[in-house]
C-alpha positions as semicolon CSV with decimal commas, in nm:
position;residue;x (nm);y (nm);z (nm)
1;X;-22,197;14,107;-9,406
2;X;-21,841;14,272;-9,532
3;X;-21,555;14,120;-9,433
4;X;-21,354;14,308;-9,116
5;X;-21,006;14,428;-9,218
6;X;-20,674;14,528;-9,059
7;X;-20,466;14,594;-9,387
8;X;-20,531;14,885;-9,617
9;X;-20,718;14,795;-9,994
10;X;-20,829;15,040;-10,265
11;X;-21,137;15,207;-10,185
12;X;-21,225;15,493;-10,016
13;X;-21,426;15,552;-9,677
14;X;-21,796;15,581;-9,715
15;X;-22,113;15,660;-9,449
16;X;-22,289;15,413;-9,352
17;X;-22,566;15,427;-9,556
18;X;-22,400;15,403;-9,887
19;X;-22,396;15,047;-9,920
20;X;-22,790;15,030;-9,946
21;X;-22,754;15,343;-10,119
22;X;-22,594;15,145;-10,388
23;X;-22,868;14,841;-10,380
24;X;-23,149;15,052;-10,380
25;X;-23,008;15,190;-10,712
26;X;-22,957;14,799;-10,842
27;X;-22,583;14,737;-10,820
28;X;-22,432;14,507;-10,544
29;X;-22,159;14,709;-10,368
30;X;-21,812;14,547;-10,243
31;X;-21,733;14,651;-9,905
32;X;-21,545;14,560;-9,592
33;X;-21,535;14,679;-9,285
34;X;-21,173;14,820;-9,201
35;X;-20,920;14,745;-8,843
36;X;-20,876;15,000;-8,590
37;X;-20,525;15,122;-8,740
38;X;-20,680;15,157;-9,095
39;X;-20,976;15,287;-8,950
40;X;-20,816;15,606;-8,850
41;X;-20,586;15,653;-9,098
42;X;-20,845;15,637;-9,358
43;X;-21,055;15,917;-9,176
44;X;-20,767;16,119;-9,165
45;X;-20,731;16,053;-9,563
46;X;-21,113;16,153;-9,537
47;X;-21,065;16,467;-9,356
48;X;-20,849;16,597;-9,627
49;X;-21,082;16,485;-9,975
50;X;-21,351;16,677;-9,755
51;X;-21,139;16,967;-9,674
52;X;-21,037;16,961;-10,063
53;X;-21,425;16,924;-10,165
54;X;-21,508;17,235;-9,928
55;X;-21,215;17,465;-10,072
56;X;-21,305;17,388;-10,420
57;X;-21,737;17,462;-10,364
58;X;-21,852;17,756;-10,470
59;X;-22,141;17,963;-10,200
60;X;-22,414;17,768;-10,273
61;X;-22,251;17,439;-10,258
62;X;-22,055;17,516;-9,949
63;X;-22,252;17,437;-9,654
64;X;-22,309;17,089;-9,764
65;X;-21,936;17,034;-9,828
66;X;-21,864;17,189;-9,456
67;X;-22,100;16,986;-9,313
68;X;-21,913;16,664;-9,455
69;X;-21,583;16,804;-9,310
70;X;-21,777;16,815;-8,947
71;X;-21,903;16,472;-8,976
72;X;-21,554;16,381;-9,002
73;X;-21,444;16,550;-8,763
74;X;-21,692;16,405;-8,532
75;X;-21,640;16,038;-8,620
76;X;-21,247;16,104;-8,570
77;X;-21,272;16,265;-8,248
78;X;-21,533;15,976;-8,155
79;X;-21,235;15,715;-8,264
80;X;-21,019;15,942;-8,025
81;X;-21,296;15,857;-7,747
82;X;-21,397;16,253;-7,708
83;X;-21,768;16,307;-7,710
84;X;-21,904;16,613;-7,919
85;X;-21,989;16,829;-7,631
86;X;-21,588;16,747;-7,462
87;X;-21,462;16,854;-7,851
88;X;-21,677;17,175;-7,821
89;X;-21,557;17,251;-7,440
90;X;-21,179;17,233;-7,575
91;X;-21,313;17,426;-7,879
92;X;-21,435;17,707;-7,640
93;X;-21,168;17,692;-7,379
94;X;-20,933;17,776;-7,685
95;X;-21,100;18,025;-7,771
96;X;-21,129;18,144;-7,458
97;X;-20,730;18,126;-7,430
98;X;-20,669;18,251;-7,773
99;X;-21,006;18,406;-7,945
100;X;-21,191;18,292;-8,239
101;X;-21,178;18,420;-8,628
102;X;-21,468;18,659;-8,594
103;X;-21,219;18,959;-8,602
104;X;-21,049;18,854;-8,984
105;X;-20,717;18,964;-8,859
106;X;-20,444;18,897;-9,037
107;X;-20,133;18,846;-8,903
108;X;-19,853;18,983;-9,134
109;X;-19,512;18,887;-8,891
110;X;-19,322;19,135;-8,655
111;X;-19,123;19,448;-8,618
């Protein structure tokens, strides 16, 4: 079982599943489990390499790399105690308040 943590290490932020991920395919991984504090900042760290990995795909790569930027996403608002379906009702009431992308304009400043 890894060791809980409050103070950041090297490493990087993995899923879950990794670790056997990395047994299965014969090497022992070294892992511990990481405080609240670190917990968050690392996602946020995680959140960016995803965001990174997504700008840099090309088409056909893309929709795995977004899909890693919503899992994120997911697990930070989770750490921020809002369920999916409350992140998708602010997601809509902004929307609501200030539209979506769906109409590519570009705003270019003011006269």
């Amino acid at each position: 079982m890894p060791d809980v943590e409050t103070t950041p290490k090297g490493g990087k932020l993995v899923r879950d599943r990794i670790p056997q991920i990395i047994r299965n395919d014969g090497a022992e991984p070294v892992t511990y489990i990481a405080g609240p504090e670190e917990y968050r900042a690392r996602l946020r760290a995680k959140l960016s390499e995803e965001v990174a990995e997504f700008l840099e795909a090309d088409d056909a790569s893309a929709p795995g790399e977004l899909a890693d930027v919503a899992e994120v996403l997911l697990a930070l608002a989770a750490d921020l105690g809002i369920s999916p379906e409350r992140l998708e009702a602010i997601r809509v009431a902004k929307a609501g308040e200030r539209g979506g992308f769906a109409g590519r304009i570009v705003w270019t400043g003011n006269r």
